[in-house]
N, C-alpha and C positions, 0 to 999 in steps of 0.2 A: 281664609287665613291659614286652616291648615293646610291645603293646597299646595301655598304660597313658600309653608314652612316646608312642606316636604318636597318640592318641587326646588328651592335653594339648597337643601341636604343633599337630593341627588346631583346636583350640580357641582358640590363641592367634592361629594368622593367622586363623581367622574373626573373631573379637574384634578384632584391629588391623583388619581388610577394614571390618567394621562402621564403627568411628569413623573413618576416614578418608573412606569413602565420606559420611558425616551430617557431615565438617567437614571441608570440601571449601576452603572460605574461610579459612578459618583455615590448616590445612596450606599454601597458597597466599601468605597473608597474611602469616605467621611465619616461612618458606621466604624470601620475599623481603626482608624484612627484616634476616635473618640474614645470610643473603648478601650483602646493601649495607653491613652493620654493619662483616662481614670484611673489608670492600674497603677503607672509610672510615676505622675506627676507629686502623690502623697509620699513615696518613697523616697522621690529625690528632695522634694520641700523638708523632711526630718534627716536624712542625710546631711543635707548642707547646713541644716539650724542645729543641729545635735551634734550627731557621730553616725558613719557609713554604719549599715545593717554587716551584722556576722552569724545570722542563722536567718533561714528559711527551709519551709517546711509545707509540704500541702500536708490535710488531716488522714493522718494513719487509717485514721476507721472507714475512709469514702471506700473500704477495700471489701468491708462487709455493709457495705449500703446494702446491695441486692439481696441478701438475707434477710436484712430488718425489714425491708420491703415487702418480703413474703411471710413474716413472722406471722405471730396472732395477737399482734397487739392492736389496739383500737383503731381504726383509721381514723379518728380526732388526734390523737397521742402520736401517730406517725406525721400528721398535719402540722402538728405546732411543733415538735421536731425539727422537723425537715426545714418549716420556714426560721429560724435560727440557727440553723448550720453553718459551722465554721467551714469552708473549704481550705483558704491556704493562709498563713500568717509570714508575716516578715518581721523582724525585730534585732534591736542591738543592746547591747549588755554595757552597762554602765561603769565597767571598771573594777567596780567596787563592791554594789552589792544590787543586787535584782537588773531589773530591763530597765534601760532608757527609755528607748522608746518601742513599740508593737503597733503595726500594721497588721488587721484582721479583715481578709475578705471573707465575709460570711454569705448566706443567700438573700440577704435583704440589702446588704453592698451592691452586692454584684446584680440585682434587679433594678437599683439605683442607675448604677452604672450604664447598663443593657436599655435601660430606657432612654434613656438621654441619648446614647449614641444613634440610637434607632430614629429620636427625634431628632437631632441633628443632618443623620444622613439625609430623611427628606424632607428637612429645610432646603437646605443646600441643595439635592434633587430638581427642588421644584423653582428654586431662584436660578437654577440654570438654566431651566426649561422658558421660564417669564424670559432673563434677558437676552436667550437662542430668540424669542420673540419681537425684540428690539427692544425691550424695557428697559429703562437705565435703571432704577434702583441700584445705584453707584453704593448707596447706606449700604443697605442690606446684605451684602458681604462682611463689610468689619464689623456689624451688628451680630453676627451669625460665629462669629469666629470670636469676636468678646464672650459672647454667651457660652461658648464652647469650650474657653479658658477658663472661665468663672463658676460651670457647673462644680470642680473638683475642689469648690471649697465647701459644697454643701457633703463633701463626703465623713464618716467619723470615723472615729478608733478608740476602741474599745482594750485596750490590752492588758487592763487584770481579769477581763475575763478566762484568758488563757497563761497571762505569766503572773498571776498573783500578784503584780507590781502596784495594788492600790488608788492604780489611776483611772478617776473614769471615764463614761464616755465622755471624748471629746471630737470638737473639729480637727483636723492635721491640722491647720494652721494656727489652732489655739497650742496643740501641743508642742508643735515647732518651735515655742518660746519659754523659755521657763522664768520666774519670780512671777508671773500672774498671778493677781490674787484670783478666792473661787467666786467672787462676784464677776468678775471681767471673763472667766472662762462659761460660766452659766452663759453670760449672756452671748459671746463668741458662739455656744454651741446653739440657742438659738435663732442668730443668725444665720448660719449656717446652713439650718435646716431651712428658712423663711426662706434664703435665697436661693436653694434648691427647687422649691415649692414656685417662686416666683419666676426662676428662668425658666425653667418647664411649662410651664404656664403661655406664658410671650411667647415661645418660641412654638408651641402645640396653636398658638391663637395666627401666628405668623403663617403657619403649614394650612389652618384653614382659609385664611385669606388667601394666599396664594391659588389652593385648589377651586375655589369660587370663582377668583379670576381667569383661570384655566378654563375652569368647566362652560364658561358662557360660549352660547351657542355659537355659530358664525354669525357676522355681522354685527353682534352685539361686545363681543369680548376676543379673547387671545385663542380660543379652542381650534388648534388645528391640526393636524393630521400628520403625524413624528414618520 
């Protein structure tokens, strides 16, 4: 059995090695796509539910990161640092009085973000490599591209953390709406995260099936020579 087990494991990163390595542009192309969608897609969702952004700013201090870097401060204490790092925010000013709305990429964002597109890219990678095979998998496209619309609501925004504006974490599209009450936003932002959790999931479960059926050998499966 373990044999069996590790003998299906090799088969599947040979299979994922395969298609990525023959959709090199694609993984590259979908990658970066993704990645821009994440960035873009909260921005423009609170623009259009709110009011257009009137400041952006990356964080002043990334200028002495390599200082703190070399300090003598703990490396536990530079650890949990670093992993809560604001890097850039966007945000708009309500007229009146504090932020509408804030947009904060921090380093647990943007790990969010960087993962997904990286899953995405070889998705998409290795479904082109199955249907360059003759596969229809006709789904498996608009399944890839829903999920890939769908990941940026598990994204949040946190913007009293940096404008003092009282709001907490939420999902962008909890924030996008205002009179919610905080039971409906609670549960918004666990959502939120469930279906972050959930599409990554399908879609990482999607890439190993794919690389399984790549990886089989000749005769038995799609493995053939790009």
């Amino acid at each position: 059995m373990a044999r069996t087990a590790l003998g299906a494991i090799a088969q599947t990163l040979r299979g994922i090695g395969v298609g990525l390595r023959s959709g090199k542009r694609v993984v590259f192309a979908v990658t970066a796509a993704v990645f821009a969608f994440n960035l873009v897609a909260p921005v423009a969702i609170l623009s259009l539910a709110r009011r257009p952004p009137d400041f952006f700013t990356f964080n002043p201090w990334l200028s002495r990161l390599p200082e703190y870097l070399a300090s003598e401060e703990p490396l536990a204490k530079k650890l949990s640092f670093l992993s809560q790092m604001a890097i850039a925010w966007v945000s708009a000013d309500n007229k009146v009085e504090g932020i509408d709305w804030g947009f904060i990429v921090d380093v647990p964002t943007l790990a969010r973000i960087v993962l997904a597109s990286l899953v995405f890219g070889a998705y998409f990678a290795l479904w082109s490599y199955r249907r360059r095979q003759g596969e229809g998998l006709k789904v498996a496209r608009p399944a890839g591209v829903a999920g890939a619309v769908t990941s940026v609501f598990g994204l949040t925004t946190g913007p009293c953390t940096l404008a003092g504006c009282g709001v907490p974490v939420l999902p962008v599209v909890g924030l996008a709406f205002t009179g919610l009450s905080t039971a409906t936003l609670t549960m918004l932002t666990m959502l939120s995260r469930l279906s972050f959790v959930v599409i990554l999931s399908l879609m990482g479960l999607a890439v190993v099936w794919f690389g399984w059926r790549i990886g089989q050998p000749p005769g038995e499966g799609a493995l053939r020579s790009s």
